[in-house]
N, C-alpha and C positions, 0 to 999 in steps of 0.2 A: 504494500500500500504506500503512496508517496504521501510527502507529508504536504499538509496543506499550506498555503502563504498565510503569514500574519498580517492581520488587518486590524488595528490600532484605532480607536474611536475621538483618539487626545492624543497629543504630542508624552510621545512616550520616556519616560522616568529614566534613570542612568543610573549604574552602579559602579565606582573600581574598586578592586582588593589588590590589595598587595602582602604578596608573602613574602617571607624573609627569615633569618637564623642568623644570629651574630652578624648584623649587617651594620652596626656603628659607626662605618665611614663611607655607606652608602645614599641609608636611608632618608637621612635629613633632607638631602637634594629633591630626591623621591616626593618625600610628601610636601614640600615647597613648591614645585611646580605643577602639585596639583590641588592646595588645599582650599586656594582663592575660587578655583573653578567649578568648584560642586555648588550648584544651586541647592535651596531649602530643599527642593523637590527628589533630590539624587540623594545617594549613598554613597561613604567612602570608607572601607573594614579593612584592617591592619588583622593579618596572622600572622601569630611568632610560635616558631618551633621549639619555643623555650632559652631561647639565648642568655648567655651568661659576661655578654659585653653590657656595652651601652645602649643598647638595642630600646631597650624597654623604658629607660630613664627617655630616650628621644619620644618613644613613643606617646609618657602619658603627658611630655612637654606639647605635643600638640595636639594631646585628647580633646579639645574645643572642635577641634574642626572636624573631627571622626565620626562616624554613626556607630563604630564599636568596634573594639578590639579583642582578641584573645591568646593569650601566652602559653601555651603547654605541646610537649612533646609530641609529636608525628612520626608518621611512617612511612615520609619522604615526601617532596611535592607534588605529587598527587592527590595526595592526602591533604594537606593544606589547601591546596585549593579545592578542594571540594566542602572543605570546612568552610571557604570561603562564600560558595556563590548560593551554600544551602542558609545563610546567613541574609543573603539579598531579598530585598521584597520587590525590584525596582525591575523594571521591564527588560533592560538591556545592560550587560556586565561585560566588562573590561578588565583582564590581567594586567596590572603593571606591578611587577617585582620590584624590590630594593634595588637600589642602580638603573632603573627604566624611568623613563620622564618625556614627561609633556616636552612636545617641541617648544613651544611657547604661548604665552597668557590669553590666549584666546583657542589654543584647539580644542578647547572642550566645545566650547559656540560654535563653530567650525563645524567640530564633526555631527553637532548635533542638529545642526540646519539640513544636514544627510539623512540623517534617522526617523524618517517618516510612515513607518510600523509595516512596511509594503514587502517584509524580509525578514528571514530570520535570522541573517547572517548579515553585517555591513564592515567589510573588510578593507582597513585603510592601507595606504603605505605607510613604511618605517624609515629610520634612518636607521644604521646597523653597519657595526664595524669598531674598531678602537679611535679614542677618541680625537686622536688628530689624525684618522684617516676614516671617516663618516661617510657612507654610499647610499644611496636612496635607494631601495627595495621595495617594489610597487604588490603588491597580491597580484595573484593569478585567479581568472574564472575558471569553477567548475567545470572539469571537462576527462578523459578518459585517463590522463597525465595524473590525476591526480590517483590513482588509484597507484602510482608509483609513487611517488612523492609529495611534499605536504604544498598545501596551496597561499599559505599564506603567513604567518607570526602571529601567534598571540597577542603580542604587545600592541600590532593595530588593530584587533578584531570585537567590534560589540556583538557580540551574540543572544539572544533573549534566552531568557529561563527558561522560558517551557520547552527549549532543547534539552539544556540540560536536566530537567526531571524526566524525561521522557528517553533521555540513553543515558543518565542515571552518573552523568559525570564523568570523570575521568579514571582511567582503568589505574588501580594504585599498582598494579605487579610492573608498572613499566617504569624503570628509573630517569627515561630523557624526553621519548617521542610521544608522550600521553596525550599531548595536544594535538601531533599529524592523528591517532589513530582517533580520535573522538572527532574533526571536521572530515577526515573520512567515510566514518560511519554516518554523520550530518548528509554527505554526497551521497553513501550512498542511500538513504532513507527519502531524500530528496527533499532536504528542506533550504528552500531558495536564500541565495547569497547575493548579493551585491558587492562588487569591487568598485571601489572610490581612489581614485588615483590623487589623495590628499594625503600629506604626510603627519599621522597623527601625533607619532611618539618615536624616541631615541631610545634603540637597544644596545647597549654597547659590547663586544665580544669578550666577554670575559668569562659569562659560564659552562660547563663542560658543552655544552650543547655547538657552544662557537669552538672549541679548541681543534688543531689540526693537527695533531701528533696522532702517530696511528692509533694508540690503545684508546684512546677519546673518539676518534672516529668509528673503531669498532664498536664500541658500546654503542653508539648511535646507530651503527648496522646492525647489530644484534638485536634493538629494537624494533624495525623496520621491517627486518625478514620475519619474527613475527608477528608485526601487526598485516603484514601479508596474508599469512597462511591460515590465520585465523578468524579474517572476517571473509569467511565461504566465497569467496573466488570462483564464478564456473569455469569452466573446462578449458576454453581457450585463453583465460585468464591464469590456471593453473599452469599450463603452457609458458606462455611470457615469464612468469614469476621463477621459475626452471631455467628460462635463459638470464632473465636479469641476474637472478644469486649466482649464475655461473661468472658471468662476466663483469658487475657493478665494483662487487670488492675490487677486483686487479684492475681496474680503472682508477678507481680512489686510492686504491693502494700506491699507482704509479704518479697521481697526484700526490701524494702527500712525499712524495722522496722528491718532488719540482725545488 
């Protein structure tokens, strides 16, 4: 059954979360570039994994501007974010991690002049890279591509709730690609996406997810090949995915020795 379009009767509410663990030289940034831009009407929830920095001192310094926060142990970020958006009450939610930030004081206006409830997916561009070498990374439309690869970053994507209660979140046994295999399953369920060639938010390369030393790479392949083989693939799918794992690794592989 495909999913239906959402159709919005009011300009639809906003949520971000941001998770984090020992993020003391990150965070402050984080929630300064975004705590002016949450209207009455939006939400903005802070998860901490329990950190034993300064993490938490930052956090109840700018408890004013929060809808709520919460401090305790996880079992990885998957897990946090799920603590995160089951916390939302607000139409449409937005990942920005510790270290991820608004491009600037107006892209919340910005992207929300986009979000006109016609979608269940509104996937912006990013900027992404280290930070005196920053590339624009625009999303990709839905399309056959994606069932290899992920279509778009978290850190520009509003998504509404009722996806996620409805594929129940992110799968916690994955330690990197939780978020390709959960807009994958969104593809293939067919709930409609909108790609906005507007640059929302800055991810900077720094977590395992960016690194390019092989044993980082691998991990991120080892997720991938099974978020393949386990969302039922028919037959000429099965096929492809047989040559991809044959030949993708020694592709990357011979990238990563460039």
């Amino acid at each position: 059954m495909r999913a239906s379009t959402v159709v919005e009767t009011r300009r639809p509410t906003l949520a971000i979360v941001t998770v984090c663990y020992n993020a003391g030289n990150q965070l402050e940034d984080t929630i300064r570039s975004i705590r002016t831009q949450i209207s009455p009407a939006d939400e903005y929830w802070i998860v901490d994994g329990g950190s034993t920095d300064r993490t938490l001192e930052i956090i109840k310094n700018h408890a004013d501007y929060l809808t709520g926060w919460i401090t305790e142990p996880d079992h990885g970020i998957a897990d946090a974010m799920n603590k995160g958006w089951r916390r939302c009450t607000s139409d449409y939610i937005l990942f920005l991690h510790a270290g991820d930030l608004l491009i600037g004081p107006k892209s919340l206006a910005e992207a929300r002049a986009h979000i006109d409830g016609s979608a269940s997916i509104y996937a912006f561009s990013i900027l992404f890279g280290l930070p005196s070498d920053l590339r624009l990374s625009h999303s990709r439309s839905y399309s056959p591509w994606t069932r290899l690869k992920m279509p778009f970053r978290h850190q520009g994507v509003f998504c509404h709730r009722h996806v996620f209660e409805q594929l129940g979140g992110f799968a916690e046994d994955l330690r990197i690609n939780m978020d390709y295999e959960f807009f994958l399953q969104a593809y293939l369920r067919g709930y409609p996406a909108k790609v906005i060639h507007l640059p929302l938010s800055i991810m900077p390369a720094t977590g395992i997810s960016s690194r390019q030393d092989w044993p980082s790479i691998m991990a991120r392949l080892t997720d991938e090949q099974r978020i393949h083989w386990r969302n039922q693939p028919p037959l000429h799918w099965r096929l492809i995915y047989q040559l991809w794992w044959v030949l993708y690794p020694v592709y990357r592989r011979w990238r990563s020795r460039k």
